[in-house]
N, C-alpha and C positions, 0 to 999 in steps of 0.2 A: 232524745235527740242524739244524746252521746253514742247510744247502740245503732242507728241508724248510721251513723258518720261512719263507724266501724264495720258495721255490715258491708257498708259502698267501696271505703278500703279494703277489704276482703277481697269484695269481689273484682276489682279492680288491679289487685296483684295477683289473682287469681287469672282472668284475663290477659293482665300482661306475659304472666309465666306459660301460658299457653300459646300465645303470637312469639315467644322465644323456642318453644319445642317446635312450633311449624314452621317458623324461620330455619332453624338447625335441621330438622327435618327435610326439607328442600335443600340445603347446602349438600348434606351426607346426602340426599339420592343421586344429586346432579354428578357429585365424585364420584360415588356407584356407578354410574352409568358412563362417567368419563371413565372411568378405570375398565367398565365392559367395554369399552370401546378399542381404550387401548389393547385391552386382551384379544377384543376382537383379531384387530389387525396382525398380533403375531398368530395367532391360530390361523389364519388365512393367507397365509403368505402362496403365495404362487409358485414361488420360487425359494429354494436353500441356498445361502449368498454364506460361503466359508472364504478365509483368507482377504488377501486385496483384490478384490472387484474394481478394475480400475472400468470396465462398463457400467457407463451411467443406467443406462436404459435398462440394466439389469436391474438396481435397484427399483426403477420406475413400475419395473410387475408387481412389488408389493406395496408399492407406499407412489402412489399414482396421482395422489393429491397434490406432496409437495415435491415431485419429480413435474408436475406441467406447471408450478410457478417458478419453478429453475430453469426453467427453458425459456424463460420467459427473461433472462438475464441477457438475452440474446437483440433484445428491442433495443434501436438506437431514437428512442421518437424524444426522449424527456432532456429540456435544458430548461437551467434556472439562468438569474442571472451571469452568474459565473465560470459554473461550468455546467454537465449533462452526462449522457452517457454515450455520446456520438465521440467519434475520434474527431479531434478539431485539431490544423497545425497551431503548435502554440510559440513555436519558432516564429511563423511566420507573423503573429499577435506582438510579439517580441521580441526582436531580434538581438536584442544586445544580452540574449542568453548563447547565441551562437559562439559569440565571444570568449564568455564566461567559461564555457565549458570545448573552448579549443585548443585539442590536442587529446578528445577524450570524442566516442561515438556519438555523443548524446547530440556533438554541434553539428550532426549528420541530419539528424530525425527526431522528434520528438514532439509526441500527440498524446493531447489528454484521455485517459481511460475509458477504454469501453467496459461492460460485464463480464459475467466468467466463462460465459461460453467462448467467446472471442478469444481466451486468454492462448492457446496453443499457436491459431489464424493469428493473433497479431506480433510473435513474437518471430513464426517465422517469414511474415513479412515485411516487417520494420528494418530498414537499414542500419541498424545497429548492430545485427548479427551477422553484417555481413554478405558473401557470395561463395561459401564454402562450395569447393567442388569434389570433394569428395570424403571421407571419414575422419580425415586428419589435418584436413581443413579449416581454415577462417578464424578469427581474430578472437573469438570469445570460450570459454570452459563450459564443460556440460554441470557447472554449479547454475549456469542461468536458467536450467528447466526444472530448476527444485520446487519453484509455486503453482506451477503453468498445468499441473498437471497430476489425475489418481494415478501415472503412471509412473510416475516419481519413486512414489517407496515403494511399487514394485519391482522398478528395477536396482533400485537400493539392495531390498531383500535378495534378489538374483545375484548381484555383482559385488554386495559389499557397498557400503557406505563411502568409506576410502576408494574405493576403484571410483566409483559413479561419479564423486568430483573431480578425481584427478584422469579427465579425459576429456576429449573436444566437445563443443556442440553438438556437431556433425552428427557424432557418432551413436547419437542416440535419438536420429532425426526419422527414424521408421519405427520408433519402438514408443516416443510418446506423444499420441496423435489423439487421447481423447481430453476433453479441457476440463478445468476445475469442477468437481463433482462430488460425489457422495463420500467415496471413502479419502477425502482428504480428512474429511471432519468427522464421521463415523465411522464405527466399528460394525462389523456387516451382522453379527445377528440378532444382538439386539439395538441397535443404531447408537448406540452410549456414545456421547461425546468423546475424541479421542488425539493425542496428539502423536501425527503420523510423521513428522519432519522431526530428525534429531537436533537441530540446530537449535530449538527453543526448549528442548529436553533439558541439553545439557549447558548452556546459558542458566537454567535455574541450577542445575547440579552444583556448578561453582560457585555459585551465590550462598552453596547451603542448604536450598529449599528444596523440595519434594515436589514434584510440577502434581503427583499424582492424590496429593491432598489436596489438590483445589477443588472446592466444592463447583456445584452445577452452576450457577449462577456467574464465578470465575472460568469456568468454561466455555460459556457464553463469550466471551474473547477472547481468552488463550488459545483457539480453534484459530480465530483471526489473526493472533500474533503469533503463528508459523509463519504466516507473511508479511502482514503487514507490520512492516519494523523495519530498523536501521540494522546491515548486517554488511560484512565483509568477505571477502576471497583472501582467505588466510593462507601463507607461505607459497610455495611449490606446486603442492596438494590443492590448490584453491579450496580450502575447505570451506564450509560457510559456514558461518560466524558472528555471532551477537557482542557488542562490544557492552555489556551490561556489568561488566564485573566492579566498576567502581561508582556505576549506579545508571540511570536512565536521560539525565538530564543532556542539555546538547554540550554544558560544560563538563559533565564526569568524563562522556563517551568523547571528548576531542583528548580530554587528560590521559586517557586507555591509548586513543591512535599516537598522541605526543612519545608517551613512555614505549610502545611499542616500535617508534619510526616508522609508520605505517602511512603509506600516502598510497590513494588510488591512481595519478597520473600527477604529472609534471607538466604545465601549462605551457601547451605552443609559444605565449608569445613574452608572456612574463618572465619563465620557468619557474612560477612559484608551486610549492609542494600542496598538488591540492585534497579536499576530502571529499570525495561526491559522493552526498547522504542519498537513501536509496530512497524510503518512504514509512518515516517514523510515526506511523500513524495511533499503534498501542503507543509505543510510551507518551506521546502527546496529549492523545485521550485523558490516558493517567494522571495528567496534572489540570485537569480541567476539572468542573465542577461536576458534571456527571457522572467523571472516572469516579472524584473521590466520593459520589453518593452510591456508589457501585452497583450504577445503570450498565448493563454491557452493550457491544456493539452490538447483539442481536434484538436488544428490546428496541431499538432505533433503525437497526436497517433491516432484521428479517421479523416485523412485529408481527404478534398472531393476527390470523384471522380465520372466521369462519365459515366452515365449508362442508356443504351436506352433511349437513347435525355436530362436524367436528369440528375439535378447536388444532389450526395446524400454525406452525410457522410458515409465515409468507419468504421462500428461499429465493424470490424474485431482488437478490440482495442490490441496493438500490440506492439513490440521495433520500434521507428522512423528508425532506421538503417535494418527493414525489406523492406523499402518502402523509402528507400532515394528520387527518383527521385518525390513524394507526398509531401515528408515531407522538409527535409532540404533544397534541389535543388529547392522549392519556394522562397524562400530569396538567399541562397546563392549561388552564378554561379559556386562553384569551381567543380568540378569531383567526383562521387562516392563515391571512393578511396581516393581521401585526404577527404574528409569529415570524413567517416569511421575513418580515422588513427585518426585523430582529436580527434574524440568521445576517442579512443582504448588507445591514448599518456595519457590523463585527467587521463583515469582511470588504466590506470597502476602506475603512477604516484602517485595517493590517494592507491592504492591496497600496495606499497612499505611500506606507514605508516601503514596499517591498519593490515598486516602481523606481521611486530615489535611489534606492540600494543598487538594485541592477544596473542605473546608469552613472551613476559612482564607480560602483566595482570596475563595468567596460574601460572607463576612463583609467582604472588605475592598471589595470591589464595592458592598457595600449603605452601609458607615459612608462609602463618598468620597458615595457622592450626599449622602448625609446633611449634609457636612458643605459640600457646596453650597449645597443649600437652607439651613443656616447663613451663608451670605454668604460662605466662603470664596473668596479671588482665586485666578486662577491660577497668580501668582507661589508663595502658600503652598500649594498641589494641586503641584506641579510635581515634587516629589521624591519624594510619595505615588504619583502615575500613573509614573513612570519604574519603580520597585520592582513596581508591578502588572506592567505591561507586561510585566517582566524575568521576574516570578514566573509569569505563564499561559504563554508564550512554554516554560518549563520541563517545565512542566502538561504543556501542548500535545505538546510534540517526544515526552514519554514516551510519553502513552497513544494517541498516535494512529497510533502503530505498532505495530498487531498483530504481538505476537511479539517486543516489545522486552525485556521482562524476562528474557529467554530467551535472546535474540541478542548481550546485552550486559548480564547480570544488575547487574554492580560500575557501570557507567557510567551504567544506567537509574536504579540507588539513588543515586547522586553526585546526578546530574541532578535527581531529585525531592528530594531533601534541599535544596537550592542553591536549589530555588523554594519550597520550605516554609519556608525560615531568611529569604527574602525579600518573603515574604508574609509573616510575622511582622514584619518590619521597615519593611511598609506601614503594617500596621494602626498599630503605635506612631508612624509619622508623623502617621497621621491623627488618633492620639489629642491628639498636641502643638497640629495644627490646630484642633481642635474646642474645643481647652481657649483657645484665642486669642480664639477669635470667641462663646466664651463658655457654651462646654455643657461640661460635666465629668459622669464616668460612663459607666453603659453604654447604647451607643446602641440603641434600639428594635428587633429583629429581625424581619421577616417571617416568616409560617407557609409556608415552603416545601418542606413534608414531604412531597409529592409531584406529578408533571409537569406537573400540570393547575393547582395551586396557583401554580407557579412561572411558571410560562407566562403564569397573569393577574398575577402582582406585575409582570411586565416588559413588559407592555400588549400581550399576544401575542391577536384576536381566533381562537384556533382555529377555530369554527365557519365565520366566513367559510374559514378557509385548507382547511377538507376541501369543505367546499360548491364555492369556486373550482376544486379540482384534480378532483375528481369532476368536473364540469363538462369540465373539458379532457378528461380521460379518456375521456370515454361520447362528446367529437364531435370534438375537433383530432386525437388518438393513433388513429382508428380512419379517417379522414382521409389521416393518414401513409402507415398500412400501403396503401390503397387504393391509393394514387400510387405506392409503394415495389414492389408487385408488379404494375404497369402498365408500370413501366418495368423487370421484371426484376431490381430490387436484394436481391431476395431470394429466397433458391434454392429449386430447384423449383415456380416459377412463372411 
C-alpha cells in the first residue's frame, strides 16, 4: 500500500512538473513571438524617421496600427456624466466663473477639452488668444504653443529655447499647424519614450533628480507631465516653468508663488493678487491611490489592446470610463455600472463643494470692490485679498484638472473645503471692512444668472471680442495655413 501511495506521488509530481514546463513553455513562445513581432515591425518600417518629425502621418507609414487609433482622438461623440470629449461652454454651465476670473481671458471663453487632434484648431480659435493681426500682435506669448503641438521642440531646436518663449503668439502661427502627435512622446527610431519639453527636464534638475533614470513604467506619465501640470510664464522671458521646487502639493506650490511674488493677473473687480492654476493633473494623480500604486496614466487612458495578432497601446487617449471593460475591469472584477457610479458618486460629491466655493468666492469678489468704492485703504483690504487669493488659488488647482476628483478624490475634497472655509473668512473680513468705512448689511448683488449677464457686470465688450476674432479667422489663420504648406510644414503638401 505504502509503495503504491508513493508510486501515485511520483507520478503526480511528475505530472505536475510537466503542466509547469508546458505552461512556461507557451509563456517563452508567446514572448518569442511578441518580440518577432516587435522586430518585425522595425525591420519593416516604410520609412526612416531621423530628428523631430513633427509629421504625424509620417510616423503612421510604419506603425499604422497605433497612428488610426490617434486619429481617432479626433471624435467628439463620448460624454459621461460630467464631462466628454465635445467642447461644451462651461462659462455658460456657470457663470459665476466669469467672475472669478475677471480681468484675466479665461472670463472671455472657456470650454471643456476636446482630444489632441483638436489641440492646434482650438487654441487658435478660442477667444483667449485673441485677434492678433499681425507677427507682433495680440495679448498672449508664443510660451502658450509649448503642448499644442510636434512643432514645438522643433522650433525650439531652430530658435533656441529662450528666443521661442520670449516672442508673440502670432509669430509662430504658420510654423505650428500640426497637433499633438508622435514625437511629442517618442523618439523617432526606435519610438522610446522621451521627454521632448524642457520645462519638466529641468523641474526635476532642481529637485536633484535625473528625469533620465525614470524607468518605463514612470515614463508612462512623465510623457503626460510635459503638459499636463501646473506651470508658470516666468519673468520677462515668459519662460515656462513648473513651480515643483518645494514640492507638488497646492500648498508647497502657492508657498514658491508667495516667496517668488508671482501673481498671474490682478482681478478686475477685487484687485486681489490672483494665481490661475493651469491643469495640475500629474501632481494630483500623484497623491491618489493609483499614483501611489504606480498605475500610470497610460494603463488608464491609452490601455492595450489587441490588434491583428498584436498587442498595441490604444493612443485613442480618452476618459477611462469610455473603455471600462480596458481600463478599470483589468484590476477590478466589479461590473460596468458600479464602477461608473463609483467614478459619478466621487465626483458629485467634490462638485457639491466646488459649487458652494464658486458662489462664495463671486460674492466676495463683488463685496471687496464694494468696499472700495466705500473708500476702503489698502492697508484695511490687505487680509481680505490675501484669503481671496488663497481661496481661488484652491478653486483653481481643483477644477482645472480634468479628472481631479477621481485621481485624488480625499485630496481634491480637502482642497475645496480649505478654499470654501477661506472664502468664508474673506467675506467676514470684508464685512468688519465695510462696517469701518461705514455701510453695515447686505451689500447689493449683481444679476449674474447667466454668461452673458456676467460678462457685462465685469465690462467684458463681447461683440467687439467675436467681431475681432472672426476677423482674424476669415484673413490672418487662412494666411498661416498658405505660408505653412509653401513651406511644406504640413503633411502632404
Amino acid at each position: 500500500m505504502e509503495k503504491k501511495l508513493k508510486s501515485w506521488q511520483g507520478w503526480l509530481l511528475f505530472g505536475g512538473t510537466m503542466v509547469i514546463v508546458f505552461v512556461l513553455g507557451l509563456v517563452v513562445a508567446s514572448l518569442m513571438e511578441r518580440r518577432a513581432e516587435v522586430i518585425s515591425v522595425f525591420n519593416n518600417k516604410r520609412v526612416e524617421i531621423k530628428g523631430i518629425e513633427a509629421h504625424n502621418e509620417v510616423f503612421g507609414e510604419n506603425y499604422p496600427r497605433q497612428y488610426e487609433t490617434w486619429k481617432q482622438t479626433a471624435q467628439t461623440d463620448f460624454k459621461s456624466e460630467f464631462n466628454g470629449n465635445e467642447a461644451v461652454d462651461v462659462l455658460a454651465q456657470r457663470p459665476e466663473m466669469v467672475v472669478l476670473w475677471a480681468g484675466y481671458a479665461f472670463s472671455k471663453e472657456y470650454t471643456s477639452p476636446r482630444g489632441h487632434m483638436h489641440a492646434v484648431e482650438d487654441i487658435v480659435r478660442t477667444l483667449r488668444t485673441g485677434a492678433p493681426m499681425h507677427d507682433q500682435d495680440g495679448p498672449q506669448p508664443a510660451t502658450c504653443w509649448t503642448c499644442k503641438s510636434p512643432d514645438v521642440p522643433r522650433m525650439m531646436e531652430a530658435v533656441g529655447v529662450d528666443s521661442f518663449y520670449h516672442n508673440k503668439w502670432a509669430a509662430y502661427g504658420s510654423e505650428i499647424v500640426n497637433p499633438i502627435g508622435c514625437a511629442d512622446c517618442h523618439e523617432p527610431e526606435k519610438m522610446q519614450l522621451q521627454i521632448s519639453r524642457p520645462a519638466l527636464r529641468e523641474a526635476f534638475a532642481r529637485q536633484g533628480k535625473d528625469i533620465d533614470k525614470a524607468t518605463l513604467q514612470e515614463m508612462r506619465s512623465l510623457v503626460c507631465a510635459q503638459c499636463h501640470v501646473e506651470y508658470f510664464f516666468k519673468g520677462d522671458q515668459k519662460y515656462l516653468t513648473f513651480p515643483w521646487d518645494k514640492g507638488i502639493t497646492v500648498e508647497s506650490m502657492e508657498a514658491y508663488y508667495d516667496e517668488a511674488g508671482f501673481t498671474d493677473y490682478t482681478h478686475a473687480l477685487s484687485r486681489a493678487p490672483i494665481l490661475k492654476a493651469q491643469h495640475p493633473d500629474y501632481e494630483i494623480a500623484q497623491m491618489g491611490i493609483h499614483g501611489q500604486r504606480n498605475v500610470s496614466c497610460a494603463d488608464c487612458h491609452m490601455p492595450y489592446k489587441n490588434e491583428g495578432g498584436m498587442k498595441i497601446s490604444d493612443h485613442h487617449i480618452q476618459s477611462p470610463l469610455a473603455m471600462i471593460d480596458r481600463t478599470c475591469q483589468v484590476c477590478h472584477r466589479e461590473s460596468e455600472e458600479t464602477l461608473r457610479n463609483n467614478v459619478y458618486e466621487r465626483q458629485r460629491k467634490a462638485n457639491e463643494i466646488r459649487n458652494r466655493l464658486e458662489q462664495e468666492l463671486a460674492k466676495a469678489h463683488i463685496e471687496a470692490k464694494y468696499a472700495w468704492d466705500k473708500g476702503a485703504t489698502e492697508k484695511e483690504m490687505n487680509e481680505t485679498l490675501k484669503l481671496i487669493r488663497q481661496a481661488q488659488w484652491r478653486w483653481d488647482f481643483s477644477v482645472a484638472s480634468h479628472g481631479a476628483s477621481f485621481h485624488a478624490p480625499q485630496e481634491i475634497q480637502r482642497i475645496l473645503g480649505h478654499g470654501l472655509d477661506k472664502a468664508m473668512q474673506a467675506r467676514l473680513a470684508l464685512s468688519k471692512v465695510l462696517a469701518r468705512n461705514g455701510f453695515m448689511g447686505e451689500v447689493p448683488l449683481p444679476d449674474i444668472s447667466t454668461k452673458a449677464k456676467a460678462q457685462e457686470y465685469i465690462g467684458l465688450d463681447m461683440k467687439k471680442e467675436y467681431e475681432d476674432k472672426n476677423i482674424f479667422l476669415k484673413t490672418i489663420v487662412p494666411q498661416w495655413l498658405e505660408k505653412a504648406k509653401a513651406n511644406k510644414r504640413l503633411a502632404n503638401t
